[in-house]
N, C-alpha and C positions, 0 to 999 in steps of 0.2 A: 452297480444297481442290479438284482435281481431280477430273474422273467419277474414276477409277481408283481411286483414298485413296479417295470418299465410297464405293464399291460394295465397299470391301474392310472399310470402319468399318461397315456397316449387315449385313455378313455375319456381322463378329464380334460383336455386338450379338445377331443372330439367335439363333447358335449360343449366347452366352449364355443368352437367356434361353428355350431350349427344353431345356436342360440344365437350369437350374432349375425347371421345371415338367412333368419327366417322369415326378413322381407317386413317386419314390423315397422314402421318409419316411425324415427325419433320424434320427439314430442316434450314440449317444455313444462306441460300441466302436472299439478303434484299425483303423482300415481299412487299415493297410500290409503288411498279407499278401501279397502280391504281387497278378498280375493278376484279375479278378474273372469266376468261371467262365462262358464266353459262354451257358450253357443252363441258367444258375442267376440270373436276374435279380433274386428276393427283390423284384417290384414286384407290391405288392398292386392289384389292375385288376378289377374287378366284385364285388360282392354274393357271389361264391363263396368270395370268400378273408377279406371283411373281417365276413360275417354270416350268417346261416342263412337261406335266404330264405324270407318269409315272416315271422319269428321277428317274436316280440313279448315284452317282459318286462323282464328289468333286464339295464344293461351290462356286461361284463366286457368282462376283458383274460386270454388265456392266450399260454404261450410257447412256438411252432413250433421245426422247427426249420429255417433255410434259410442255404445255403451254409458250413455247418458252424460258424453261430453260432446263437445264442437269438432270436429276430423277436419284438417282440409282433404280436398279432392280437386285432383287437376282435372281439365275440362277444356277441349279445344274446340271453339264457338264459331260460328260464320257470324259478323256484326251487319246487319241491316242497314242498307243504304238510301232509305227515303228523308226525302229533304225535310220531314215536318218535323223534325225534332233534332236538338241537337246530339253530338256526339256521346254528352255525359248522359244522355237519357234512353238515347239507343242500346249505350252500355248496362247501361240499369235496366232496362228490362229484357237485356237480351240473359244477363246476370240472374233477373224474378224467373227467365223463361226456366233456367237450370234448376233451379232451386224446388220449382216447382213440380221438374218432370220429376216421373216415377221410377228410383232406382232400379238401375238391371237386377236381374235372376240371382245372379253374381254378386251384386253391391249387398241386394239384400240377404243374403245366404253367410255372406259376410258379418253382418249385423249394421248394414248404413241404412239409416230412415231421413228423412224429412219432414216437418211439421206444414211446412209452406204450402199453400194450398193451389188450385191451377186458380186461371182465371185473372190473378191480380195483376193490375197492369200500375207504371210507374209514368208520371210527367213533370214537367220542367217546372221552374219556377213561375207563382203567379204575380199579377202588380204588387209590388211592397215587399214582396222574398227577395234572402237575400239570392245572389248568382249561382251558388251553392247548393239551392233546396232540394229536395227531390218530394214528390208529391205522388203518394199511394193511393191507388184506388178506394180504400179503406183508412179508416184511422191505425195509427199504429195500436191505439191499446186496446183496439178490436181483436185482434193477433194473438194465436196463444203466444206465453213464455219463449218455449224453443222457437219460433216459425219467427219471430221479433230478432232474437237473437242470431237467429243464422240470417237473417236481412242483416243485421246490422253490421255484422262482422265481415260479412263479404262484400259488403259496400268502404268499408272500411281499411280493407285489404287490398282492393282494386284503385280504379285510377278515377270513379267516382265521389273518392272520400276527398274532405277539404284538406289544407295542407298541412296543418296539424295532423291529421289522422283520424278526425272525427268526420260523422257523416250529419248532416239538416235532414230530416226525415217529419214530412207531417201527410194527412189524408188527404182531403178532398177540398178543392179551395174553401178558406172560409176559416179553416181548423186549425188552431194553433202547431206553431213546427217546434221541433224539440233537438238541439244537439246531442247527438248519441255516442257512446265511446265503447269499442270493443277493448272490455280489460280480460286480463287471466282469470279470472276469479268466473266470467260470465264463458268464456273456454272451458273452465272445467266445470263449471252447474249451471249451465242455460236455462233448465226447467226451475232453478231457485232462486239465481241470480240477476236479476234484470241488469239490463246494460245501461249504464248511469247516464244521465241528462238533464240538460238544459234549457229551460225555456228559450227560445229568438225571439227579441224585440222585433217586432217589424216596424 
């Protein structure tokens, strides 16, 4: 092999494998939407985007949202220990609490947003729900598109979803609840895709 072939083999080599090591985390959503916004990289880089710093407690996973799909983001939480509510509802709004805050300096420099807004709190089921339900301060189709969608996916990812994989989500007692399913399809267009569901009999 000549210098020339061997300086042109060791370049593309290079260029390989700094492309696979530039931190970008796999992802199973169809990527051919065209070109990839040059000021939206969606590459998670320091402690501001993947954890709270500091934080100590247990792991989770919630869903941002960057380049106008669903991102997961790890997230290590302190879960609240007051007896008035049970464990899947602590989780749930300890879950609404993440969602809600406002990404770091970092997250957002990245290109991670949120739609979820502060303020919304989550509760247990009422007379006639089924075990399952979870109850939003709001209705759900009060919610925009994304802020719907990243609820529903991150409840559905966690240990609050039913055992299917689906999450019971309705508002405020009184309000009809809806079985909700996080698909690929709502992963990769949140803002178009609504997450499909089901009325519950009660």
């Amino acid at each position: 092999m000549t210098g020339r072939r061997l300086r042109a083999a060791l370049a593309t080599t290079v260029a390989a494998a700094a492309l696979g090591g530039c931190g970008i985390r796999s992802t199973e959503v169809p990527t051919d939407f065209g070109p990839a916004p040059s000021r939206v990289p969606c590459v998670a880089s320091g402690s501001g985007i993947s954890a709270q710093d500091g934080a100590t407690g247990v792991p989770v996973q919630i869903f941002l949202v960057c380049a106008s799909q669903l991102v997961t983001v790890d997230r290590t939480v302190r879960i609240p220990t007051e007896k008035v509510s049970t464990d899947r509802v602590r989780i749930a709004q300890t879950l609404l609490d993440e969602l809600s805050a406002p990404p770091s300096q970092a997250a957002k420099q990245a290109g991670y947003a949120t739609d979820v807004r502060r303020g919304l709190t989550v509760s247990g089921p009422q007379r006639g729900d089924p075990d399952v339900a979870l109850r939003l301060s709001i209705r759900p189709e009060d919610l925009s598109s994304l802020a719907l969608a990243q609820i529903v996916c991150t409840y559905a990812d966690g240990a609050v979803a039913d055992s299917d994989g689906t999450v019971v989500i309705g508002g405020p007692a009184g309000t009809p609840l809806l079985r909700y399913e996080c698909t690929q399809a709502v992963r990769s267009r949140p803002g178009t895709v609504p997450p499909p569901s089901q009325t519950v009999e009660r």
